[in-house]
Each structure stands twice: as structure tokens, then as C-alpha cells.
HTML snippet that shows the backbone in 3Dmol.js (N, CA, C, O; Angstrom):
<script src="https://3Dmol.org/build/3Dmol-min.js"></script>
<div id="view" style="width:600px;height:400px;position:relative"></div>
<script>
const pdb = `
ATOM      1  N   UNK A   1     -16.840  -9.472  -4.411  1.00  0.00           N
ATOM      2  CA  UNK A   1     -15.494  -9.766  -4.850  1.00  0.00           C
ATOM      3  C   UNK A   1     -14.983 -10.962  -4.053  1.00  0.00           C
ATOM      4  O   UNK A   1     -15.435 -10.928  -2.908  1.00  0.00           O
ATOM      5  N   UNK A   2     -14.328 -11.823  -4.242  1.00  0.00           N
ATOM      6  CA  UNK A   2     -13.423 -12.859  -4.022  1.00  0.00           C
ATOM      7  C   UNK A   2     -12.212 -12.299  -3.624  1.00  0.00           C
ATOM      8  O   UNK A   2     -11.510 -11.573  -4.328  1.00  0.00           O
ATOM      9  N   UNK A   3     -11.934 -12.720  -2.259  1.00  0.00           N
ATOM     10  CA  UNK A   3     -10.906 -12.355  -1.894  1.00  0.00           C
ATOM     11  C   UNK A   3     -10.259 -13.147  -1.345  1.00  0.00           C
ATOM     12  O   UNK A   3     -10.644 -14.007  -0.554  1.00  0.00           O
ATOM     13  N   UNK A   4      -8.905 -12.869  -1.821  1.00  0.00           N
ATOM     14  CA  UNK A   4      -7.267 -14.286  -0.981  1.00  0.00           C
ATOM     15  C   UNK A   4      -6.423 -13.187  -0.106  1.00  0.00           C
ATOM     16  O   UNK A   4      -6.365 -11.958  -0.079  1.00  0.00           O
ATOM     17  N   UNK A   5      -5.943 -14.018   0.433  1.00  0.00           N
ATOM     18  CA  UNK A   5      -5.204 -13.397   1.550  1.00  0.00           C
ATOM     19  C   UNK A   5      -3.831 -14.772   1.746  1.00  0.00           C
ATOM     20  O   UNK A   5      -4.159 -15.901   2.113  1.00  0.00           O
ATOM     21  N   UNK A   6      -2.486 -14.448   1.464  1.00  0.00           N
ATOM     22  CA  UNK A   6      -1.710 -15.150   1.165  1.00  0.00           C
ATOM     23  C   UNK A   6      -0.121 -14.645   1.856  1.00  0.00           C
ATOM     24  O   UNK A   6       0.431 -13.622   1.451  1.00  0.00           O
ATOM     25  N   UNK A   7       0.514 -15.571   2.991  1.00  0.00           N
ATOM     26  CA  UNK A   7       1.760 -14.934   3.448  1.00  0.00           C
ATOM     27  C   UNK A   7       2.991 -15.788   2.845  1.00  0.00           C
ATOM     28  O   UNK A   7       3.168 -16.991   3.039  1.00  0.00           O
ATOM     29  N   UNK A   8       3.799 -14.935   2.082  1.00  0.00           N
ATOM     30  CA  UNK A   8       4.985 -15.628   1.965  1.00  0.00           C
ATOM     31  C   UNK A   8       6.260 -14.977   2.488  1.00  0.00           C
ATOM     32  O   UNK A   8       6.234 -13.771   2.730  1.00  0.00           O
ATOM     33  N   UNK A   9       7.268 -15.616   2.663  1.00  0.00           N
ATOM     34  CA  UNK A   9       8.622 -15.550   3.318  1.00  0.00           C
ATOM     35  C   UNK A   9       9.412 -14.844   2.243  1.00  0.00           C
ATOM     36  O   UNK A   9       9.000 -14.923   1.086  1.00  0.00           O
ATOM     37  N   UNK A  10      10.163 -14.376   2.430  1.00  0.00           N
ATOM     38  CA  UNK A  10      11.081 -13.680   1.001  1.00  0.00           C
ATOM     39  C   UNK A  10      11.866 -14.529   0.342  1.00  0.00           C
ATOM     40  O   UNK A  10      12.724 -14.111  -0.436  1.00  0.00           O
ATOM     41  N   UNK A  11      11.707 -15.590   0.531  1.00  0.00           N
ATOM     42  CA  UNK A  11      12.413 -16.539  -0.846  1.00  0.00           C
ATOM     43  C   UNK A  11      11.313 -16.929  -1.584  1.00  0.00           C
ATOM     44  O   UNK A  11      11.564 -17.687  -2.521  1.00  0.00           O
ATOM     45  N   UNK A  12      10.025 -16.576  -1.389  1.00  0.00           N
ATOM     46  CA  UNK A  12       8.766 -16.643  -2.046  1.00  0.00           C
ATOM     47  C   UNK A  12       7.622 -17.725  -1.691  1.00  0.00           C
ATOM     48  O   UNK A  12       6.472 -17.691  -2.129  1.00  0.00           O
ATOM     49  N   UNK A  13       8.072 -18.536  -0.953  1.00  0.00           N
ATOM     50  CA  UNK A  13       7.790 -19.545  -0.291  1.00  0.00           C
ATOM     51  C   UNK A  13       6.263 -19.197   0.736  1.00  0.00           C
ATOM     52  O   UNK A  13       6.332 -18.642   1.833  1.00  0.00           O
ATOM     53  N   UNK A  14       4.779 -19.722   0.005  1.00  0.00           N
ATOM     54  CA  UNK A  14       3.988 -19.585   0.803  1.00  0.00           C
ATOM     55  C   UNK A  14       3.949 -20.619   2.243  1.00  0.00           C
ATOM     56  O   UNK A  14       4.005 -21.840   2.385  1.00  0.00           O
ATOM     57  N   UNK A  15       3.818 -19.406   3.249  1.00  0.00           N
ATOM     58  CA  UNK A  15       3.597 -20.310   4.554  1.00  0.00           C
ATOM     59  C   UNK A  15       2.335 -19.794   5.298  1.00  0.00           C
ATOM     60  O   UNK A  15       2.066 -20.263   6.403  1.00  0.00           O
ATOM     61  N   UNK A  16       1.733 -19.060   4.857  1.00  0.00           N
ATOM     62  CA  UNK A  16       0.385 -19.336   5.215  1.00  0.00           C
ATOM     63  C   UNK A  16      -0.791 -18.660   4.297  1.00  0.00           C
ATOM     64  O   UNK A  16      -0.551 -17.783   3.467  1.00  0.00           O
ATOM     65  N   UNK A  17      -1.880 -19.100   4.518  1.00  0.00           N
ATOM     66  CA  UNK A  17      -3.384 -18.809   3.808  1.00  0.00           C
ATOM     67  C   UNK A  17      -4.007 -17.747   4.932  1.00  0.00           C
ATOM     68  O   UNK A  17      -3.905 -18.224   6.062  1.00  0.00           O
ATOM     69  N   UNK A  18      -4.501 -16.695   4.915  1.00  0.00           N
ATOM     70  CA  UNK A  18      -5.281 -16.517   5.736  1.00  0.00           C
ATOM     71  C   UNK A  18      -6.564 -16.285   5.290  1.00  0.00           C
ATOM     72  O   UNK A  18      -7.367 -16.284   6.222  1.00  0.00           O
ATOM     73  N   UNK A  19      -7.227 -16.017   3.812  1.00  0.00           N
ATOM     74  CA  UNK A  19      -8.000 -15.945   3.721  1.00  0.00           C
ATOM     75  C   UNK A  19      -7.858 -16.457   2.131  1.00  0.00           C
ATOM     76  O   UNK A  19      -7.041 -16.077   1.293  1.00  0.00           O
ATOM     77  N   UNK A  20      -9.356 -17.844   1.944  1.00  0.00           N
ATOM     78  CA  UNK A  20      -9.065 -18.728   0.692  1.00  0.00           C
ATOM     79  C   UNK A  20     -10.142 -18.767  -0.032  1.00  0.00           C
ATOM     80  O   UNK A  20     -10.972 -19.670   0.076  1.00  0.00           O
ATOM     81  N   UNK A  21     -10.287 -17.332  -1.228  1.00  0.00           N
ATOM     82  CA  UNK A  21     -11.128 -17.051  -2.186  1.00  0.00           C
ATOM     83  C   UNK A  21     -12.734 -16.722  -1.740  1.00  0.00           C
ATOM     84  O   UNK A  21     -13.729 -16.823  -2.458  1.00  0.00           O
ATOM     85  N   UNK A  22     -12.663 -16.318  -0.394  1.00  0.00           N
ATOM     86  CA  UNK A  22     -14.175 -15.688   0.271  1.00  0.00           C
ATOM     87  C   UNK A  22     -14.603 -14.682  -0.448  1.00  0.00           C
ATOM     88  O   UNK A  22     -14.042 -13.669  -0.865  1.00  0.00           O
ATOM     89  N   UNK A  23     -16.053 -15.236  -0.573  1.00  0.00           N
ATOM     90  CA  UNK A  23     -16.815 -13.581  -1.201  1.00  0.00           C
ATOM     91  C   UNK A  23     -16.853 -13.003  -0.060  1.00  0.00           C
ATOM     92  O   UNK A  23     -17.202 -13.427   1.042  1.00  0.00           O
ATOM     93  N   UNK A  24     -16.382 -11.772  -0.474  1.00  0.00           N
ATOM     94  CA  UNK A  24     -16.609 -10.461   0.356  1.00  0.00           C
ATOM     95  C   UNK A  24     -17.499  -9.045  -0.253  1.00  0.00           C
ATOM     96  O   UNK A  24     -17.413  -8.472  -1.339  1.00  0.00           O
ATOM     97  N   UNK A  25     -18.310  -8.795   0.865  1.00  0.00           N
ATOM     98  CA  UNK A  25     -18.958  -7.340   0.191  1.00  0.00           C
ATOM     99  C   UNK A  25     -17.821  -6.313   0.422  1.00  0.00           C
ATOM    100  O   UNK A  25     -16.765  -6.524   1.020  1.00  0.00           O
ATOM    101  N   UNK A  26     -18.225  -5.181  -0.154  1.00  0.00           N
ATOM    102  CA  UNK A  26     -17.096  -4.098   0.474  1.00  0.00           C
ATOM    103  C   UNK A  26     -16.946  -3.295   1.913  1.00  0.00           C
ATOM    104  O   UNK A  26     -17.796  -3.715   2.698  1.00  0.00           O
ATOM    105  N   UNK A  27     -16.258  -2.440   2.388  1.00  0.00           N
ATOM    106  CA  UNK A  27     -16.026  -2.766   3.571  1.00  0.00           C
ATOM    107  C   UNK A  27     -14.338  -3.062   4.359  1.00  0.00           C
ATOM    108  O   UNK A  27     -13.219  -3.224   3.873  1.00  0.00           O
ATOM    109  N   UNK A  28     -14.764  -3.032   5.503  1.00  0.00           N
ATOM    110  CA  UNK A  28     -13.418  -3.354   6.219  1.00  0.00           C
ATOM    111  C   UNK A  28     -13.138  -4.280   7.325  1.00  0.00           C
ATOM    112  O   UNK A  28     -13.564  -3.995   8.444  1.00  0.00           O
ATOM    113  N   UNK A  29     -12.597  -5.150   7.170  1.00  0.00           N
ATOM    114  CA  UNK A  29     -12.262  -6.434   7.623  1.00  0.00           C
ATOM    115  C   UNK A  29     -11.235  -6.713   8.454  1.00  0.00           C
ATOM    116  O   UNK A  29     -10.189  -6.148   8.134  1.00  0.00           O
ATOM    117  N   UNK A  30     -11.185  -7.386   9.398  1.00  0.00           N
ATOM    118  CA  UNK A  30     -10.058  -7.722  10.396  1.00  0.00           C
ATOM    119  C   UNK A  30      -9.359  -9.232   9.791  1.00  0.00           C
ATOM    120  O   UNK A  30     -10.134 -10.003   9.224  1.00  0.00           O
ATOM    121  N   UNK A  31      -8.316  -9.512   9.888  1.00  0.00           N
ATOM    122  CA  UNK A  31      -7.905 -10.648  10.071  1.00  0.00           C
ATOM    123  C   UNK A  31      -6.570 -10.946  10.509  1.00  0.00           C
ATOM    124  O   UNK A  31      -5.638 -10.280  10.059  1.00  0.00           O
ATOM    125  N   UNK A  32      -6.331 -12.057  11.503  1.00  0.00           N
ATOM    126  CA  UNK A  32      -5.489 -12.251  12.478  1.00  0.00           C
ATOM    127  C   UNK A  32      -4.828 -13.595  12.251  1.00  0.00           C
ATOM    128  O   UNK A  32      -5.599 -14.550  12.157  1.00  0.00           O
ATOM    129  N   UNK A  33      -3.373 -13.857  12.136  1.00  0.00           N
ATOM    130  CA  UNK A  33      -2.426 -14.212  11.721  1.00  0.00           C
ATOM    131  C   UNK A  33      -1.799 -14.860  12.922  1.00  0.00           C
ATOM    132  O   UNK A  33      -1.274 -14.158  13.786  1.00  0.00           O
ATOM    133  N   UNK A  34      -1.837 -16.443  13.032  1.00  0.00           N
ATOM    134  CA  UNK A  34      -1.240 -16.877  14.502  1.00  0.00           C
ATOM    135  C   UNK A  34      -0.032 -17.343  13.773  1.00  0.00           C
ATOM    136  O   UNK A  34       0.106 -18.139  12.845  1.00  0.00           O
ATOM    137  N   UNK A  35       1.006 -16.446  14.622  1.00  0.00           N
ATOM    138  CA  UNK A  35       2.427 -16.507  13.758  1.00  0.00           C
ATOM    139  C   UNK A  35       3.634 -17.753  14.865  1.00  0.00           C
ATOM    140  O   UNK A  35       4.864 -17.721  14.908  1.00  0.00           O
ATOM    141  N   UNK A  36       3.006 -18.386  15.358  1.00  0.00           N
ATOM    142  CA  UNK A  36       3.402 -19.410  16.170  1.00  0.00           C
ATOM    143  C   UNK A  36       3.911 -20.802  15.722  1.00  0.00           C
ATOM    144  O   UNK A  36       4.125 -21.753  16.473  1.00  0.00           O
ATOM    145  N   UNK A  37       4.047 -20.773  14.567  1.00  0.00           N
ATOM    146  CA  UNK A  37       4.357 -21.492  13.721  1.00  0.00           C
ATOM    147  C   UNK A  37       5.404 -21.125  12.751  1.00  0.00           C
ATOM    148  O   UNK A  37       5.878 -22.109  12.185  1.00  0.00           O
ATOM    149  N   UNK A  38       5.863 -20.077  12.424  1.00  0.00           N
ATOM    150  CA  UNK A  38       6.402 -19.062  11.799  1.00  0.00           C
ATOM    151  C   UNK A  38       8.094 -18.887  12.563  1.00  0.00           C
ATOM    152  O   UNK A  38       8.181 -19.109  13.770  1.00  0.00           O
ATOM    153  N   UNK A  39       9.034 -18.589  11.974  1.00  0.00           N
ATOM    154  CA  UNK A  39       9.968 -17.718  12.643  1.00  0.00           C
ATOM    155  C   UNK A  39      10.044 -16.584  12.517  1.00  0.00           C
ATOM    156  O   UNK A  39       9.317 -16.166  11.615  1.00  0.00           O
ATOM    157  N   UNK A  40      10.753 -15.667  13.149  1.00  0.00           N
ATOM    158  CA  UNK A  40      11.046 -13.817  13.484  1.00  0.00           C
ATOM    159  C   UNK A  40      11.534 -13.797  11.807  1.00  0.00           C
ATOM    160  O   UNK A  40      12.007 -14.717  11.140  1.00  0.00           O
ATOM    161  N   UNK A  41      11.374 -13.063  11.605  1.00  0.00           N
ATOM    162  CA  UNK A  41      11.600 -12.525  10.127  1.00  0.00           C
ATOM    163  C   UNK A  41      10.437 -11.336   9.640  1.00  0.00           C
ATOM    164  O   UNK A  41       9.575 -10.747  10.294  1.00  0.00           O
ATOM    165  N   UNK A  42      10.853 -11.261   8.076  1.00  0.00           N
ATOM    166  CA  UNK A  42       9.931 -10.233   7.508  1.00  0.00           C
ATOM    167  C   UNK A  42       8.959 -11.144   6.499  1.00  0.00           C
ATOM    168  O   UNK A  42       9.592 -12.075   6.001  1.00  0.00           O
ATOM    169  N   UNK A  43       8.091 -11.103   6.245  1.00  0.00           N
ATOM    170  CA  UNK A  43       7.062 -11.741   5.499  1.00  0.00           C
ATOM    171  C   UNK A  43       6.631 -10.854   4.040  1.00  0.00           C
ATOM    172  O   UNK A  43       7.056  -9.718   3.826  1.00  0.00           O
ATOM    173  N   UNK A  44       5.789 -11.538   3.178  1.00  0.00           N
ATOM    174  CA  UNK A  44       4.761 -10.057   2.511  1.00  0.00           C
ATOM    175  C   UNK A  44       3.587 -10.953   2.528  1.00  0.00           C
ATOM    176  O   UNK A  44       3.664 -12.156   2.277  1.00  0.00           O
ATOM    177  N   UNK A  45       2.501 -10.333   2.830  1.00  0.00           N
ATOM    178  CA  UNK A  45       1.320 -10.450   3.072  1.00  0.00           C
ATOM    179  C   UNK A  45       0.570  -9.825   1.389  1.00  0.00           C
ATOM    180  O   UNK A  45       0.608  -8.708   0.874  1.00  0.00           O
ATOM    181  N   UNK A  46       0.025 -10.951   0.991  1.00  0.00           N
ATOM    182  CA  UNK A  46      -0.484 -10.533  -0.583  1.00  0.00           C
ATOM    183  C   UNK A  46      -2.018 -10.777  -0.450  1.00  0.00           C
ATOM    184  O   UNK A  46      -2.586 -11.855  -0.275  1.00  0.00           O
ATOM    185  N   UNK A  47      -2.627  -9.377  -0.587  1.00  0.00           N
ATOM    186  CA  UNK A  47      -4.105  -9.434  -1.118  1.00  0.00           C
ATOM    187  C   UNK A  47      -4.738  -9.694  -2.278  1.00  0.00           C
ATOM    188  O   UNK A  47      -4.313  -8.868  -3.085  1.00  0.00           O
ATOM    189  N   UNK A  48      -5.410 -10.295  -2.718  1.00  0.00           N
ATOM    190  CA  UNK A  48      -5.770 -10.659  -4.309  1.00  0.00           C
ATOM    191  C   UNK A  48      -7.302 -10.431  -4.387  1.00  0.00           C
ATOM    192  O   UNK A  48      -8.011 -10.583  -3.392  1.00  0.00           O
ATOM    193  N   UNK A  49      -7.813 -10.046  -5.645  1.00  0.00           N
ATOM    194  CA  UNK A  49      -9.348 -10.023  -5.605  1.00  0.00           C
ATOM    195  C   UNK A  49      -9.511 -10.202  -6.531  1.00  0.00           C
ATOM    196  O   UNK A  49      -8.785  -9.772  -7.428  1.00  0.00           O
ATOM    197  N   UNK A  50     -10.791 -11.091  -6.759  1.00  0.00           N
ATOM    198  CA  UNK A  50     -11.070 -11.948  -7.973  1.00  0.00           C
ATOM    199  C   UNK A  50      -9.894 -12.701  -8.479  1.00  0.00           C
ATOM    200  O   UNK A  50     -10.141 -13.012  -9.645  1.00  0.00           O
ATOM    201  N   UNK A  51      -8.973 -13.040  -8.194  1.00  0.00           N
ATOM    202  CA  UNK A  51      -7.928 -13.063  -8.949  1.00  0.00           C
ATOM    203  C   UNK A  51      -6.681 -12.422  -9.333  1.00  0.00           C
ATOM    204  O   UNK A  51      -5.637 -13.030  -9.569  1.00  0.00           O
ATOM    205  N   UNK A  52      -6.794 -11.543  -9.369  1.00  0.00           N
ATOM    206  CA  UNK A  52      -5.691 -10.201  -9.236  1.00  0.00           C
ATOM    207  C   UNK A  52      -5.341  -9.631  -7.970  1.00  0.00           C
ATOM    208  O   UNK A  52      -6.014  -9.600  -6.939  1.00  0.00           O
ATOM    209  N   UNK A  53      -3.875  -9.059  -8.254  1.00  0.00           N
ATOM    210  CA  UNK A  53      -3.096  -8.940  -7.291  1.00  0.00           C
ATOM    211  C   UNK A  53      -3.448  -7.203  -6.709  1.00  0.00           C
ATOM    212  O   UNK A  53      -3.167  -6.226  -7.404  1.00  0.00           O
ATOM    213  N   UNK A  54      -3.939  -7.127  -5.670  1.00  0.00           N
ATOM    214  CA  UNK A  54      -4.867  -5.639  -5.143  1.00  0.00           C
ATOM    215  C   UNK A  54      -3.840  -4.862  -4.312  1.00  0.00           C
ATOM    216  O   UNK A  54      -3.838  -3.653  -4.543  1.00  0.00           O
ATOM    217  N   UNK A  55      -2.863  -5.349  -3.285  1.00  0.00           N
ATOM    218  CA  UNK A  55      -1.766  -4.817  -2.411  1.00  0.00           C
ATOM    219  C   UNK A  55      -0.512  -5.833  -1.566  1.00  0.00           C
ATOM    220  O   UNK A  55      -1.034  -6.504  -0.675  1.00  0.00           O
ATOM    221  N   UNK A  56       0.537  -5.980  -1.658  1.00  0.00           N
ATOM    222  CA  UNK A  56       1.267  -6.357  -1.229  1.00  0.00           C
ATOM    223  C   UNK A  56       1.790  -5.479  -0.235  1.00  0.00           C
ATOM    224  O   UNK A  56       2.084  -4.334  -0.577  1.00  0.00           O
ATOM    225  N   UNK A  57       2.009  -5.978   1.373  1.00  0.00           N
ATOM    226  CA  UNK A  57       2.916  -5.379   2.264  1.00  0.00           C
ATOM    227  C   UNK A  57       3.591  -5.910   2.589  1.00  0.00           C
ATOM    228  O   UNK A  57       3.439  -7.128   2.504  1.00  0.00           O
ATOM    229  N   UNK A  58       5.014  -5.280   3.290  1.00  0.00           N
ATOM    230  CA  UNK A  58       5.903  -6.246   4.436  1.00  0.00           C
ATOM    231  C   UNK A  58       5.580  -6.211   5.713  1.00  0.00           C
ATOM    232  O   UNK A  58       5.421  -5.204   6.402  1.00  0.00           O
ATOM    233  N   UNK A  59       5.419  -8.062   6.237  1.00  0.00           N
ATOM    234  CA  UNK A  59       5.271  -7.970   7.912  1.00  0.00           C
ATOM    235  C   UNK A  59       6.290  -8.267   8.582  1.00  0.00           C
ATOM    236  O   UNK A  59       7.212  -8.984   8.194  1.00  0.00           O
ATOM    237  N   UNK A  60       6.209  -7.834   9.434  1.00  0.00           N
ATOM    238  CA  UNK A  60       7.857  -8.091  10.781  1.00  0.00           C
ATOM    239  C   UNK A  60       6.993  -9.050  11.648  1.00  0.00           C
ATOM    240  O   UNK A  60       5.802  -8.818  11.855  1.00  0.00           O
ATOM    241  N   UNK A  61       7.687 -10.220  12.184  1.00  0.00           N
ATOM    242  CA  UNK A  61       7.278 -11.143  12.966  1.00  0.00           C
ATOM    243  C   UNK A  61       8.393 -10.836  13.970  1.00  0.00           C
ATOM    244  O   UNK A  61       9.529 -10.508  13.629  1.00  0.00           O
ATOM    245  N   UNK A  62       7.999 -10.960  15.168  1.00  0.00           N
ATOM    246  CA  UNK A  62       9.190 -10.162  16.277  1.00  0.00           C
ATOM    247  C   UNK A  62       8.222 -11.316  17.503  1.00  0.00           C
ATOM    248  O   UNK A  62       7.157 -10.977  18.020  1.00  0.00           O
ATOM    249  N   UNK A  63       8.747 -12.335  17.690  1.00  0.00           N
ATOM    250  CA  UNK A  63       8.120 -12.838  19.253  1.00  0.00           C
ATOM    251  C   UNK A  63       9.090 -12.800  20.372  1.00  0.00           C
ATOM    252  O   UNK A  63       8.740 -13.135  21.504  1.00  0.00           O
TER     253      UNK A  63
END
`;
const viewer = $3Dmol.createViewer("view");
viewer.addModel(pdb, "pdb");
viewer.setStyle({}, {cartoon: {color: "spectrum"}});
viewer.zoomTo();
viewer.render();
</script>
């Protein structure tokens, strides 16, 4: 499967990629988010596979 990994801000606004259409086998995966660039706020973090939208969460950025 092809997998994206995509953070946007709640006005919808992507501000970061973390992961850009990698084949992946199945399984469980780490990935780490340098939010240093970013301000304190809430984010949603969107998973996609193949193309389609698989789970959306909300992140809290708190530095």
C-alpha cells in the first residue's frame, strides 16, 4: 500500500508532509514530527492509503 502522511492546521492549511506516497508492507510504523517550525496549537494529522483517506486525528503542539 502507498502511504501519505499529511499535517494540517485547522484552517486547512497543509504545513507539513511527513510521509510522501511510500510503499509500505503492513505492520507498524513510527514516525516523528519536528514541530519546531510550527506554532502551539492543535493540528490534524491525515493518513491516506493508496489514495484514500484511512484516519484523521487531532495533535496538540505544546513547546
Amino acid at each position: 500500500m502507498k502511504v501519505s502522511i499529511d499535517i494540517y492546521d485547522l484552517s486547512g492549511k497543509r504545513v507539513a508532509t511527513l510521509v510522501n506516497n511510500q510503499q509500505k508492507a503492513a505492520g507498524t510504523y513510527e514516525v516523528n514530527w519536528d514541530v519546531s517550525t510550527v506554532s502551539n496549537g492543535m493540528y490534524i494529522a491525515s493518513l491516506r492509503g493508496d489514495g484514500y483517506p484511512v484516519q484523521s486525528m487531532k495533535v496538540s503542539v505544546a513547546k
